[in-house]
mmCIF file of the N, C-alpha and C atoms, coordinates in Angstrom:
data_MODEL
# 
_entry.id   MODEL 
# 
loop_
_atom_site.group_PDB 
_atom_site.id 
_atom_site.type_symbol 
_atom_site.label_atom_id 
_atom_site.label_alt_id 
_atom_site.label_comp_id 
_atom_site.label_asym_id 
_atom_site.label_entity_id 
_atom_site.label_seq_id 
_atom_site.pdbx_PDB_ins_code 
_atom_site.Cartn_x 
_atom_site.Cartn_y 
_atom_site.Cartn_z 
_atom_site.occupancy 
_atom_site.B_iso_or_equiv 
_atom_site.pdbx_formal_charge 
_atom_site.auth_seq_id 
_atom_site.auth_comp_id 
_atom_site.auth_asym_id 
_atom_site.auth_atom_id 
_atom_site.pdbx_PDB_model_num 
ATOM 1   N N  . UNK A 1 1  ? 100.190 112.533 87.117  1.00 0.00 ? 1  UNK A N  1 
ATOM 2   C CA . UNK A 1 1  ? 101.637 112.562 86.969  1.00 0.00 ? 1  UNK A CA 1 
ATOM 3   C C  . UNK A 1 1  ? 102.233 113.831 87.573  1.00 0.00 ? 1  UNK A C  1 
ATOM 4   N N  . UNK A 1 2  ? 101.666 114.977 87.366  1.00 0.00 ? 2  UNK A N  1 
ATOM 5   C CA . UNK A 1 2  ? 102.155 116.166 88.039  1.00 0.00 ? 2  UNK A CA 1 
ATOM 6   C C  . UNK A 1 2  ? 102.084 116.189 89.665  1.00 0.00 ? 2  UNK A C  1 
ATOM 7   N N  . UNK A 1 3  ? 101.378 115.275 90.250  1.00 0.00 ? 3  UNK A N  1 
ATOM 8   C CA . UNK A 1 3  ? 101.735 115.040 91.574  1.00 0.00 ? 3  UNK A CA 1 
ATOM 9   C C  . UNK A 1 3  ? 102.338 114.731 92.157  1.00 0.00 ? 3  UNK A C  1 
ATOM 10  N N  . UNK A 1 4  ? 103.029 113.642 91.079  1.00 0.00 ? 4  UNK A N  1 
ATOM 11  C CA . UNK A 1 4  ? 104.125 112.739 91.786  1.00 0.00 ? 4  UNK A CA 1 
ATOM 12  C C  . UNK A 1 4  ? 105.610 113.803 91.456  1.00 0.00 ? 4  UNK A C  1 
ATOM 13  N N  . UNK A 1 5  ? 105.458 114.540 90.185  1.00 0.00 ? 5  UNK A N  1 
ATOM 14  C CA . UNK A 1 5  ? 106.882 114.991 89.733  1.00 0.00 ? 5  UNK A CA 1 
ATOM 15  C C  . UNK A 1 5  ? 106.959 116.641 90.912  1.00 0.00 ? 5  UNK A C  1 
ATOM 16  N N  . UNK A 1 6  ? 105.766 116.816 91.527  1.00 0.00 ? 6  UNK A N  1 
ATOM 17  C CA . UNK A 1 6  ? 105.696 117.572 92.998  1.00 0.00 ? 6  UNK A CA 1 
ATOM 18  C C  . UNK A 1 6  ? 106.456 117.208 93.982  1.00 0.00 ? 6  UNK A C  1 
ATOM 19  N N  . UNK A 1 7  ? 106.127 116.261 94.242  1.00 0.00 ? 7  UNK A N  1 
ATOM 20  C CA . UNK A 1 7  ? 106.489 115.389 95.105  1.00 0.00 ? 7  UNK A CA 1 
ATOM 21  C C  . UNK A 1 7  ? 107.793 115.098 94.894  1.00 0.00 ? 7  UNK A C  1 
ATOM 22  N N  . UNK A 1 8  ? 108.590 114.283 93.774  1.00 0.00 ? 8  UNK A N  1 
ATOM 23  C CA . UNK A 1 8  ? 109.646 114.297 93.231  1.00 0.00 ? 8  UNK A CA 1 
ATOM 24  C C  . UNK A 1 8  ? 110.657 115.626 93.589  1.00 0.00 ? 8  UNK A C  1 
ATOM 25  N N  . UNK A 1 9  ? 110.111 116.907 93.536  1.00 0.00 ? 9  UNK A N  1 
ATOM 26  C CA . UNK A 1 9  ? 110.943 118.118 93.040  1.00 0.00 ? 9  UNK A CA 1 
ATOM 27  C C  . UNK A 1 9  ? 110.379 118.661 94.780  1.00 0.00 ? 9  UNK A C  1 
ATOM 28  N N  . UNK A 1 10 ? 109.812 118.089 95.548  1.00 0.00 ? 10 UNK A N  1 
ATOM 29  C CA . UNK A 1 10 ? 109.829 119.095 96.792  1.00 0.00 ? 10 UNK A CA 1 
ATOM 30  C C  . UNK A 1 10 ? 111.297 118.176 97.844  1.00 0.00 ? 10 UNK A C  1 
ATOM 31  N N  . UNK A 1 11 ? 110.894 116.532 97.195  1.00 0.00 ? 11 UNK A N  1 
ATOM 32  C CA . UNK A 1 11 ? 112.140 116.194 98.000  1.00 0.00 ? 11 UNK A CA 1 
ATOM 33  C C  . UNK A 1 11 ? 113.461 115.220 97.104  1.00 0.00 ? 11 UNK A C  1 
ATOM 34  N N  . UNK A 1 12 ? 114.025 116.239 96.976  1.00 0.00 ? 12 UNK A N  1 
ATOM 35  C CA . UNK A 1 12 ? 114.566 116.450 95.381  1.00 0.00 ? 12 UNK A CA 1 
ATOM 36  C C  . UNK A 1 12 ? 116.083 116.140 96.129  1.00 0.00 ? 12 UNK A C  1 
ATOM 37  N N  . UNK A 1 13 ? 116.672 116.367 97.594  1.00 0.00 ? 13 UNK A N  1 
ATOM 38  C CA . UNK A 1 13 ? 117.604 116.368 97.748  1.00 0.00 ? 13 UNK A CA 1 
ATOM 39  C C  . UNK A 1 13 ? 117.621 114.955 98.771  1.00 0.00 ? 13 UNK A C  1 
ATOM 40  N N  . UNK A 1 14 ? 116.423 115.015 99.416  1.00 0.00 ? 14 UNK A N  1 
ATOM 41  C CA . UNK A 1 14 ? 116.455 113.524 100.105 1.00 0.00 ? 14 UNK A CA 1 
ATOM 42  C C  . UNK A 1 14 ? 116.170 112.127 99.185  1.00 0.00 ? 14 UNK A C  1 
ATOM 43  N N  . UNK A 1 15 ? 115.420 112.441 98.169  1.00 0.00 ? 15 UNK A N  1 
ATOM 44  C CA . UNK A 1 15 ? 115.839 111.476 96.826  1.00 0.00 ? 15 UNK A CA 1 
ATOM 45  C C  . UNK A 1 15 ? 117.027 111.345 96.404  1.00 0.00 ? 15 UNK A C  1 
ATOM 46  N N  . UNK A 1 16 ? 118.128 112.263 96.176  1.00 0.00 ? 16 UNK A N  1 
ATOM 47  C CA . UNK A 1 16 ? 119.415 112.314 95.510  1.00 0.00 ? 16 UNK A CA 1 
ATOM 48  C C  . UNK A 1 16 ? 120.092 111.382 97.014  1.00 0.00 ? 16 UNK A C  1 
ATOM 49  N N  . UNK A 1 17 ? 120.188 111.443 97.861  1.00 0.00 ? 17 UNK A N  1 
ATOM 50  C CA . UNK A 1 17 ? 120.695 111.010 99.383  1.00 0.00 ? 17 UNK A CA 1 
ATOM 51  C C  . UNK A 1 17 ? 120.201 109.713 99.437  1.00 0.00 ? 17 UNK A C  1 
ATOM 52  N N  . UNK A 1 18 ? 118.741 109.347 99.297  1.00 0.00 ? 18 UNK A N  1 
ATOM 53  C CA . UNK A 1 18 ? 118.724 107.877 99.152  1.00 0.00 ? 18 UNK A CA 1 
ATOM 54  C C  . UNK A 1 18 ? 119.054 106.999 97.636  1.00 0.00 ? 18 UNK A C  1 
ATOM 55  N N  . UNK A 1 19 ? 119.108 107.911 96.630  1.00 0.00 ? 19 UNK A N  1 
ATOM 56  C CA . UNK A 1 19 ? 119.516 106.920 95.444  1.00 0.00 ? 19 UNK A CA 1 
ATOM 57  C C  . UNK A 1 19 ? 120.986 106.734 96.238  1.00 0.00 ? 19 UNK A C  1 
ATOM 58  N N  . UNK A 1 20 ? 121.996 107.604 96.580  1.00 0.00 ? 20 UNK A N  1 
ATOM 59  C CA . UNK A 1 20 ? 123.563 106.910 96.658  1.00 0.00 ? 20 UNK A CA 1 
ATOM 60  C C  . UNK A 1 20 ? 123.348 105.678 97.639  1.00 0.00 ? 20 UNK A C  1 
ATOM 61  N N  . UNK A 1 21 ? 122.663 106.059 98.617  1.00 0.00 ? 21 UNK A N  1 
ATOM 62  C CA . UNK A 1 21 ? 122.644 105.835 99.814  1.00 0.00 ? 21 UNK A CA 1 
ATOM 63  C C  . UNK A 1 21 ? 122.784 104.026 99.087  1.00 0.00 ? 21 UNK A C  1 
ATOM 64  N N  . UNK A 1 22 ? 121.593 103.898 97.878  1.00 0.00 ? 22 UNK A N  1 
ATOM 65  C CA . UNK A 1 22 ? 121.217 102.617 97.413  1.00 0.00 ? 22 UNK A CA 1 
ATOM 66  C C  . UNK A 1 22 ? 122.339 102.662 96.586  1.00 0.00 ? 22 UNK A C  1 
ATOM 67  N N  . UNK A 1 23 ? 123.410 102.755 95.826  1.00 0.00 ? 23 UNK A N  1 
ATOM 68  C CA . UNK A 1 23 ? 124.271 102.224 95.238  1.00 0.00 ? 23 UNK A CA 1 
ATOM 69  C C  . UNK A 1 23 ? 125.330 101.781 96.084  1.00 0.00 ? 23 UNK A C  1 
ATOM 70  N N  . UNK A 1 24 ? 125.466 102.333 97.262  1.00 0.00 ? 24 UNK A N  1 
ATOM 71  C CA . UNK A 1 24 ? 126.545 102.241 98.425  1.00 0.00 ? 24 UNK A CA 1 
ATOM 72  C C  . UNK A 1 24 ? 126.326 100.275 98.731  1.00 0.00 ? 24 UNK A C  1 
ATOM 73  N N  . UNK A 1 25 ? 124.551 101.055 99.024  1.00 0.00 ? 25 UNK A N  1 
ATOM 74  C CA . UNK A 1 25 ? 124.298 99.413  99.758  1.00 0.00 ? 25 UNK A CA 1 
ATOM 75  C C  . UNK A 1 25 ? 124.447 98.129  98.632  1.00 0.00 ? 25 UNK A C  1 
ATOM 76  N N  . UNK A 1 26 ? 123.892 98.048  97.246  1.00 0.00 ? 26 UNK A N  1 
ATOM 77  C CA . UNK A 1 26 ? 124.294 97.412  96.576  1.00 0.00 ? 26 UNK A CA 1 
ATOM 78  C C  . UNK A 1 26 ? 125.312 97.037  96.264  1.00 0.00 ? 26 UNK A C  1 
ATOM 79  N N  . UNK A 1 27 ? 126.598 97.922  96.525  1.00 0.00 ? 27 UNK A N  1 
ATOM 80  C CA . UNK A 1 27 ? 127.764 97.386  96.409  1.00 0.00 ? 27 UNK A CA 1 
ATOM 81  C C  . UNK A 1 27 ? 127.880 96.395  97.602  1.00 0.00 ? 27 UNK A C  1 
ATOM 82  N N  . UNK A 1 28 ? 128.230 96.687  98.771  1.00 0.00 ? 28 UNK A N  1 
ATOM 83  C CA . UNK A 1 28 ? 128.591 96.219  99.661  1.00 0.00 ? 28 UNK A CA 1 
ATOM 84  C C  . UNK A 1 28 ? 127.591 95.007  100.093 1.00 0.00 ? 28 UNK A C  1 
ATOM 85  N N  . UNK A 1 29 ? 126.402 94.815  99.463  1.00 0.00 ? 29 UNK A N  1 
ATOM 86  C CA . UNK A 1 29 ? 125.295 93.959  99.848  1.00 0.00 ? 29 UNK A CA 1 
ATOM 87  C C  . UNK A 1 29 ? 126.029 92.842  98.531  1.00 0.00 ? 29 UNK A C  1 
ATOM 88  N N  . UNK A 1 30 ? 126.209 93.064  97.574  1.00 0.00 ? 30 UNK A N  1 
ATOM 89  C CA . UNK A 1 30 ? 127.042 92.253  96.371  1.00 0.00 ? 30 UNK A CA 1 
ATOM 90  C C  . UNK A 1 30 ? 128.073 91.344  97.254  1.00 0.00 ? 30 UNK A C  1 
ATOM 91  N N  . UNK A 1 31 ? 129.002 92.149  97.570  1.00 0.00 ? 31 UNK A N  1 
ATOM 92  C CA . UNK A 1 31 ? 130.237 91.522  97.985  1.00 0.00 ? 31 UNK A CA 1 
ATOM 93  C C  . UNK A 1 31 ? 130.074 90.566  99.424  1.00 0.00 ? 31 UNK A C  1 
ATOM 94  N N  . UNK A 1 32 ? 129.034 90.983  100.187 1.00 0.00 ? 32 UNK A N  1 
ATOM 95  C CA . UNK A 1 32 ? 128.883 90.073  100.940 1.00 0.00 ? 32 UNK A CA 1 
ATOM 96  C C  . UNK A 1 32 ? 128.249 89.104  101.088 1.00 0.00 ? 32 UNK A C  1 
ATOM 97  N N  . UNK A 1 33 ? 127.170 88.900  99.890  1.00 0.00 ? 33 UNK A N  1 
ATOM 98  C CA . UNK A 1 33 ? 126.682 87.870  99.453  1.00 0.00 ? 33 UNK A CA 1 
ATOM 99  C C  . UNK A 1 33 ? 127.794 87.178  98.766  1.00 0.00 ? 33 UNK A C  1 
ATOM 100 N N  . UNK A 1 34 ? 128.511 87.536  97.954  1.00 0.00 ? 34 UNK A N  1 
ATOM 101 C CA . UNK A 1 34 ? 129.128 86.627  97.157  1.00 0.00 ? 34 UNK A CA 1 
ATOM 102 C C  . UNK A 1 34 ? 130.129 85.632  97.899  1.00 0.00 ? 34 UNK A C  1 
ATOM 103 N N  . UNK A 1 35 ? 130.700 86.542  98.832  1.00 0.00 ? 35 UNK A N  1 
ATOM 104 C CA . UNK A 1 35 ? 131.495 86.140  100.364 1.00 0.00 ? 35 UNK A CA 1 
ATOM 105 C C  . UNK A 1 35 ? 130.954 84.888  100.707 1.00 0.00 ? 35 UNK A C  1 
ATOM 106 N N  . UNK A 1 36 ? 129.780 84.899  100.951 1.00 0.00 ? 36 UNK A N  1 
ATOM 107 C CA . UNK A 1 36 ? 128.851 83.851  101.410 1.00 0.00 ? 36 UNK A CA 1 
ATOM 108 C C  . UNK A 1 36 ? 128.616 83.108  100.954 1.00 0.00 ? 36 UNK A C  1 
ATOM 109 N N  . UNK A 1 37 ? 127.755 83.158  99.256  1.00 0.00 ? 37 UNK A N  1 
ATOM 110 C CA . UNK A 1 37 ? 127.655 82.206  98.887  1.00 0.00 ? 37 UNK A CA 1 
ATOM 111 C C  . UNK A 1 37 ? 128.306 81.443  97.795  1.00 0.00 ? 37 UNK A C  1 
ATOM 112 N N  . UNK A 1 38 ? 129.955 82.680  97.106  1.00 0.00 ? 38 UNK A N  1 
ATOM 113 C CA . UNK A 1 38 ? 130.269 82.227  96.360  1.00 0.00 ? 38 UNK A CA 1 
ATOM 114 C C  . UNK A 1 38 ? 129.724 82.121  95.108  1.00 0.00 ? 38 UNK A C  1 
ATOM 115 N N  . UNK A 1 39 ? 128.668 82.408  94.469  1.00 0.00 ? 39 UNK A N  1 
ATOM 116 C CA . UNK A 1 39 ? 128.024 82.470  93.365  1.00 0.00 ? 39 UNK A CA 1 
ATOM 117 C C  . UNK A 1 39 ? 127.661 84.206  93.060  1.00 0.00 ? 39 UNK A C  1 
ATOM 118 N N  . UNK A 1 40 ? 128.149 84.019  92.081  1.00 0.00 ? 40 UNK A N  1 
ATOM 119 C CA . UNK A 1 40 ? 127.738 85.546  91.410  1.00 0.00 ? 40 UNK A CA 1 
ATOM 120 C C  . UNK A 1 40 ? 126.463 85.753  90.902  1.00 0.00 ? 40 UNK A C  1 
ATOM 121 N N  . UNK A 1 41 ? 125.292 84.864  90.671  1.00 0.00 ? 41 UNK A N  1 
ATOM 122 C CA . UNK A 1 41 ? 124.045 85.012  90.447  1.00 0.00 ? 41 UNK A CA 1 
ATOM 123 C C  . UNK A 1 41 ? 123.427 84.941  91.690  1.00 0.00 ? 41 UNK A C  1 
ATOM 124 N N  . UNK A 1 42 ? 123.246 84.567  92.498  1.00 0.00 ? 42 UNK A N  1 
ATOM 125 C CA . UNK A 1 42 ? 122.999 84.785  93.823  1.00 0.00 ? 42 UNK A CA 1 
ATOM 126 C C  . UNK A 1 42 ? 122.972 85.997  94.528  1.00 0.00 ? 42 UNK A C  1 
ATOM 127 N N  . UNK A 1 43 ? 124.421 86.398  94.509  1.00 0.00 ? 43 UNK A N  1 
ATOM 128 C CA . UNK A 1 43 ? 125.218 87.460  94.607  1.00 0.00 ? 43 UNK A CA 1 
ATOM 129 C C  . UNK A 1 43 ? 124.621 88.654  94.785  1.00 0.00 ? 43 UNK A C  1 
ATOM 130 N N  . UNK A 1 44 ? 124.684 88.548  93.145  1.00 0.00 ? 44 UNK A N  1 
ATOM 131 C CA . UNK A 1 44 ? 123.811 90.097  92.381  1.00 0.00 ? 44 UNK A CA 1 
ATOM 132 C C  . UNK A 1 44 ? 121.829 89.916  92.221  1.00 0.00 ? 44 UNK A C  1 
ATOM 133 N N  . UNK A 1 45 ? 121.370 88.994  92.694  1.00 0.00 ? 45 UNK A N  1 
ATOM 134 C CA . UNK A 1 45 ? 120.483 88.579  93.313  1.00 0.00 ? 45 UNK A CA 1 
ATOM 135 C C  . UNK A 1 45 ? 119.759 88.994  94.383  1.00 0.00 ? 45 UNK A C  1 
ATOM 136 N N  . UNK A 1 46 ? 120.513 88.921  95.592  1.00 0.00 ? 46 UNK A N  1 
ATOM 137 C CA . UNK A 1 46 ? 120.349 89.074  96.956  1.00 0.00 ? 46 UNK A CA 1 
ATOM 138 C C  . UNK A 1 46 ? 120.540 90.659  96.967  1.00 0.00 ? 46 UNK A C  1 
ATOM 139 N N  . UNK A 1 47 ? 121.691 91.298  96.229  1.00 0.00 ? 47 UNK A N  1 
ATOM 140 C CA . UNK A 1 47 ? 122.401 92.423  96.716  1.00 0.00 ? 47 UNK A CA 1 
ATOM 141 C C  . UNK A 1 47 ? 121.061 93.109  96.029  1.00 0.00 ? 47 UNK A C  1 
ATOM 142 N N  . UNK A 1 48 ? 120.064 93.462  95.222  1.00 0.00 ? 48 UNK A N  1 
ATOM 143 C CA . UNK A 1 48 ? 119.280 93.729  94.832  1.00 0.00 ? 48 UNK A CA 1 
ATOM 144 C C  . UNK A 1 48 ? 118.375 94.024  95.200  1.00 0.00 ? 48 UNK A C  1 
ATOM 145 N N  . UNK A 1 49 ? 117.667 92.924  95.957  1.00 0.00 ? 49 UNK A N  1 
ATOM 146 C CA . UNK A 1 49 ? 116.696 92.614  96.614  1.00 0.00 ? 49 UNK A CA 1 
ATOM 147 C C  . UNK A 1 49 ? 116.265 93.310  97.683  1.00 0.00 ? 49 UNK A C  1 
ATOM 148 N N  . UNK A 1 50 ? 117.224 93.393  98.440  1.00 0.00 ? 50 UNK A N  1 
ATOM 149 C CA . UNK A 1 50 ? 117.131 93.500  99.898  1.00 0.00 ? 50 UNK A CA 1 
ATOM 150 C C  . UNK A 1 50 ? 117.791 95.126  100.085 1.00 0.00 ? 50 UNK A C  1 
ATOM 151 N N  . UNK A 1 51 ? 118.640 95.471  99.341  1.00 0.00 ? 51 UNK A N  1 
ATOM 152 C CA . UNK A 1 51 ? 118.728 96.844  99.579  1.00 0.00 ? 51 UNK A CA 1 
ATOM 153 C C  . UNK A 1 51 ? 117.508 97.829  98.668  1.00 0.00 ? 51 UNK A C  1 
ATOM 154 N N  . UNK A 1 52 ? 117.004 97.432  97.680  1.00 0.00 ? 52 UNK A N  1 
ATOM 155 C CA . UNK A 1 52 ? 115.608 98.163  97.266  1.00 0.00 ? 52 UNK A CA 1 
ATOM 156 C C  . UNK A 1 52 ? 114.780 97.875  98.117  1.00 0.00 ? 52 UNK A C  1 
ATOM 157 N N  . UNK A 1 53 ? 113.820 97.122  98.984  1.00 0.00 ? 53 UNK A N  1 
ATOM 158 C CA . UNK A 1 53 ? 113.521 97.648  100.206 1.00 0.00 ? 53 UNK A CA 1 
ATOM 159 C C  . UNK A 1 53 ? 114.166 98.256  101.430 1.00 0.00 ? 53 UNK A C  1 
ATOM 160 N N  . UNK A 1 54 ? 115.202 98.320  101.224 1.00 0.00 ? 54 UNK A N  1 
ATOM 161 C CA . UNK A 1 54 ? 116.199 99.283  102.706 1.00 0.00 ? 54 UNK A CA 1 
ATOM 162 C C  . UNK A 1 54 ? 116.032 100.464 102.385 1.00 0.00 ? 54 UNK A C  1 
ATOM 163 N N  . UNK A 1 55 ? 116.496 100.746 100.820 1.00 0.00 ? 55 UNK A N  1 
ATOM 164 C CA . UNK A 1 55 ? 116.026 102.455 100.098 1.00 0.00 ? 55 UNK A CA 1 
ATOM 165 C C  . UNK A 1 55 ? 114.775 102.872 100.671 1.00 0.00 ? 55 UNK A C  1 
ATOM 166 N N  . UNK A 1 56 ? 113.685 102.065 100.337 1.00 0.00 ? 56 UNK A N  1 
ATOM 167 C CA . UNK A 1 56 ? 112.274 102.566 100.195 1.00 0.00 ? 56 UNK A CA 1 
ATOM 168 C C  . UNK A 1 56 ? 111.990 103.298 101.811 1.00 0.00 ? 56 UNK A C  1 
ATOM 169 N N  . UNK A 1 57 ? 112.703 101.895 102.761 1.00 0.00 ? 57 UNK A N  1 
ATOM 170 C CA . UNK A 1 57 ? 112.277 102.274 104.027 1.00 0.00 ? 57 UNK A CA 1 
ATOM 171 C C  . UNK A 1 57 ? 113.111 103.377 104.612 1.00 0.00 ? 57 UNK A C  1 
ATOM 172 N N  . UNK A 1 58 ? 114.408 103.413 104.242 1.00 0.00 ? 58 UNK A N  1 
ATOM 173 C CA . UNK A 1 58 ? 115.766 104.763 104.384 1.00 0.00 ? 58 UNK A CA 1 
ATOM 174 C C  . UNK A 1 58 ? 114.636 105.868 103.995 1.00 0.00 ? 58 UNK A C  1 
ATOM 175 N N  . UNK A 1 59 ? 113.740 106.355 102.737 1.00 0.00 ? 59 UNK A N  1 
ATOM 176 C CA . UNK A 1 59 ? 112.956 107.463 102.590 1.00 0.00 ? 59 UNK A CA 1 
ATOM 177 C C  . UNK A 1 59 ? 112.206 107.849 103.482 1.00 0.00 ? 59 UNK A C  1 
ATOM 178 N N  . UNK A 1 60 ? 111.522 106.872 103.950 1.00 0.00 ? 60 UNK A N  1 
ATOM 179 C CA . UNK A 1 60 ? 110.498 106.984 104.913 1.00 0.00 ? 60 UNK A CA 1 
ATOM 180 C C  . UNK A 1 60 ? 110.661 107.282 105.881 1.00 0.00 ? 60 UNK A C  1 
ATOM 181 N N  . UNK A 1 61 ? 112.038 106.572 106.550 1.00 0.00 ? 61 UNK A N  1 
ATOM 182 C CA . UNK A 1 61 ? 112.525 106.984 107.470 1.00 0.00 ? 61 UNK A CA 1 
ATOM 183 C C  . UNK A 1 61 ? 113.590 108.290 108.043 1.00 0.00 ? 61 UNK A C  1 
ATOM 184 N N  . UNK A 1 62 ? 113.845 109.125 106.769 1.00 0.00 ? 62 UNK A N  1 
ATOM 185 C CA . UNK A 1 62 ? 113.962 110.107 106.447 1.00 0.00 ? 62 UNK A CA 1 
ATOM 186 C C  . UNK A 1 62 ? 113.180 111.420 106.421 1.00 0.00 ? 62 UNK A C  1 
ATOM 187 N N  . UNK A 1 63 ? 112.242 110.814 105.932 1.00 0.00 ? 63 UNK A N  1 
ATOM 188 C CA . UNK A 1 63 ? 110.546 111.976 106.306 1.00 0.00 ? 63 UNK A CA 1 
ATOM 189 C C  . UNK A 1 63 ? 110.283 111.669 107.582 1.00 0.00 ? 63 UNK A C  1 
ATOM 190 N N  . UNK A 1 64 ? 110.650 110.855 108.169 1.00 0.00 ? 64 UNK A N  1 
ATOM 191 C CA . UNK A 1 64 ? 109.828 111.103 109.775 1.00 0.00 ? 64 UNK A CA 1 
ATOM 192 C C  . UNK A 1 64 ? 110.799 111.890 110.568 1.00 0.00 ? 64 UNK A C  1 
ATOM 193 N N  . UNK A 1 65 ? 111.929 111.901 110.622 1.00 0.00 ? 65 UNK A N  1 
ATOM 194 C CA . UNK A 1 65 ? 113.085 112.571 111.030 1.00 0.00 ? 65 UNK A CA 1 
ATOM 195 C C  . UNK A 1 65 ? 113.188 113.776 110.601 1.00 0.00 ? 65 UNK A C  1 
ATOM 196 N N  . UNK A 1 66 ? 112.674 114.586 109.275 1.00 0.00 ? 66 UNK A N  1 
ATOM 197 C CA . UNK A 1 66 ? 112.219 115.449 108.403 1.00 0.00 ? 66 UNK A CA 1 
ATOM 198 C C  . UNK A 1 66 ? 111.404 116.226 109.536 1.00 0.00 ? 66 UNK A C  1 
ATOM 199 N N  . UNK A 1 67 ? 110.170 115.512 109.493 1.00 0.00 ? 67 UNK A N  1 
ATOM 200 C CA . UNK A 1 67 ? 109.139 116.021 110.084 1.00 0.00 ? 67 UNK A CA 1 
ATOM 201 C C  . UNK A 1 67 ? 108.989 116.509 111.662 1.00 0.00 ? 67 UNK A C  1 
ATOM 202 N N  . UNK A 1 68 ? 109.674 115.271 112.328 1.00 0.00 ? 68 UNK A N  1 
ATOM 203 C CA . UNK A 1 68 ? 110.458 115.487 113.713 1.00 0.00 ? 68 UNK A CA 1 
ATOM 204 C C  . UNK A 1 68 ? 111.208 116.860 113.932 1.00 0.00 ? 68 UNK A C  1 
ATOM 205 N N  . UNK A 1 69 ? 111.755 117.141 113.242 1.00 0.00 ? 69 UNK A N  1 
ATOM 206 C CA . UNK A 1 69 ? 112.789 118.120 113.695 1.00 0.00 ? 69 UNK A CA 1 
ATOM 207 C C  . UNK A 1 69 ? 112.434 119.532 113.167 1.00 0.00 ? 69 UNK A C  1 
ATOM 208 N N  . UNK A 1 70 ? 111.083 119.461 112.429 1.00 0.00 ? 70 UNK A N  1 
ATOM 209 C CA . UNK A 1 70 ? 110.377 120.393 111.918 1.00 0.00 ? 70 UNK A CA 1 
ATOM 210 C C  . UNK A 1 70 ? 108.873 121.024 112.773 1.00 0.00 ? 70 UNK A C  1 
ATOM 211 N N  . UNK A 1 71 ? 108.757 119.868 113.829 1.00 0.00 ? 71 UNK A N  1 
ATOM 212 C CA . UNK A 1 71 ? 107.700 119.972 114.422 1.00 0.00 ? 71 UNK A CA 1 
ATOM 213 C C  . UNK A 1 71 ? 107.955 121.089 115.719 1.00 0.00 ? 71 UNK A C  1 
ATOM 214 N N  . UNK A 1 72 ? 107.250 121.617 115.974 1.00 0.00 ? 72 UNK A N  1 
ATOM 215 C CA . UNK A 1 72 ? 107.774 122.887 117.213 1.00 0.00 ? 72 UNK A CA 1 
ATOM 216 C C  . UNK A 1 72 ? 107.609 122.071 118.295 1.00 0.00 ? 72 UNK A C  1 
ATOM 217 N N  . UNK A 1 73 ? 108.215 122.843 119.376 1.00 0.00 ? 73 UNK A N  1 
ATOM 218 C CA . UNK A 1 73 ? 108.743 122.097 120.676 1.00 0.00 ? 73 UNK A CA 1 
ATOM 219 C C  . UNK A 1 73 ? 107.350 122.512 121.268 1.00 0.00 ? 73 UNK A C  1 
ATOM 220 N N  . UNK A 1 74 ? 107.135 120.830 122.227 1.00 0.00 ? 74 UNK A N  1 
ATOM 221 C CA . UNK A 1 74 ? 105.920 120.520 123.196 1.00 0.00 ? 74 UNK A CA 1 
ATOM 222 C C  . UNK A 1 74 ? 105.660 121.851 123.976 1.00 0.00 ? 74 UNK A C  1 
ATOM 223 N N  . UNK A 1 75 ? 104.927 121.974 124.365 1.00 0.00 ? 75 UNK A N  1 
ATOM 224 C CA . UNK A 1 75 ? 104.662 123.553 125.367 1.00 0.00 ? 75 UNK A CA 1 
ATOM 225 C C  . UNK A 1 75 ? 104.741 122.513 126.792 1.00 0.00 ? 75 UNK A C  1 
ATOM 226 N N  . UNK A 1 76 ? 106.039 123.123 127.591 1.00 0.00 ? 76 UNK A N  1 
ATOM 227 C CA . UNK A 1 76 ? 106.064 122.793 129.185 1.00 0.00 ? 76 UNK A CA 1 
ATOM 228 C C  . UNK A 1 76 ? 104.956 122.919 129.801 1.00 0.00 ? 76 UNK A C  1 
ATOM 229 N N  . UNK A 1 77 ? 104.312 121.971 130.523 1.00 0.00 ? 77 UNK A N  1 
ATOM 230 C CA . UNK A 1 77 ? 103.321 121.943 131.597 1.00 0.00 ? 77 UNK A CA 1 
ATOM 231 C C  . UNK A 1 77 ? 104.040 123.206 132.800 1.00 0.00 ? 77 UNK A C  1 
ATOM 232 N N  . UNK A 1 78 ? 102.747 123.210 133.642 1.00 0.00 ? 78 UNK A N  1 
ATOM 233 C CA . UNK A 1 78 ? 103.280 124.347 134.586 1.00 0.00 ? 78 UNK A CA 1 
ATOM 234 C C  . UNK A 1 78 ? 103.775 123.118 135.631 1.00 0.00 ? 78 UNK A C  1 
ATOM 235 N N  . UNK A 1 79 ? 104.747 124.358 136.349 1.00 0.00 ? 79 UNK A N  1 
ATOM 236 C CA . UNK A 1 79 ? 106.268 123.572 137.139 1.00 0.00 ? 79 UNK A CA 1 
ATOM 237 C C  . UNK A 1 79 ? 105.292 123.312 138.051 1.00 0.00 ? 79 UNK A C  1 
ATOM 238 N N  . UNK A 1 80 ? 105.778 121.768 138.885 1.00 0.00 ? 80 UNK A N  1 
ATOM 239 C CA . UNK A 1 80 ? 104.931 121.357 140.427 1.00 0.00 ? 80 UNK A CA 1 
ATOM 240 C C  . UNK A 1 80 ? 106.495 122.182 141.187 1.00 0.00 ? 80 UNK A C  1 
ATOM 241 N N  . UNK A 1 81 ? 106.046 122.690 142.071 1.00 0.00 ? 81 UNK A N  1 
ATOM 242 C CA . UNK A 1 81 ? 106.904 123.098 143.457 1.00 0.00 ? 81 UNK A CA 1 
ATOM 243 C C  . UNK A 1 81 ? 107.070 122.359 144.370 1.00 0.00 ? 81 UNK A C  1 
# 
């Protein structure tokens, strides 16, 4: 358990960024299901579903962009003349 609450507390601000990130999408994933299908169990169904895997992958895809921009720049080959 202390690994994960590591883990938890090292990315403590890109967690806080994807929880909104996931209430944003649930809203708007709600309303456009319901748009669609007119049913409010459906609705709140779909809007659920599909943005808790968008979160998971938004993290991930967050640490690679993380890591990207953390990584030092390629060393230039020597110049052809």
């Amino acid at each position: 358990m202390s690994h994960i609450r590591r883990i938890a507390h090292q990315n403590k601000t890109m967690l806080l960024k994807t929880a909104s990130y996931y209430v944003i999408h649930i809203c708007v994933a709600a309303m456009v299901a319901y748009a669609v299908t007119g049913n409010l169990l459906a609705s709140l169904t779909l809007s659920l579903l599909e943005p808790t895997v968008q979160a998971v992958a938004f993290f991930f895809h967050e640490k690679a962009w993380a890591r990207k921009q953390n990584a030092p720049m390629a060393q230039a080959g020597p110049a052809v003349a």
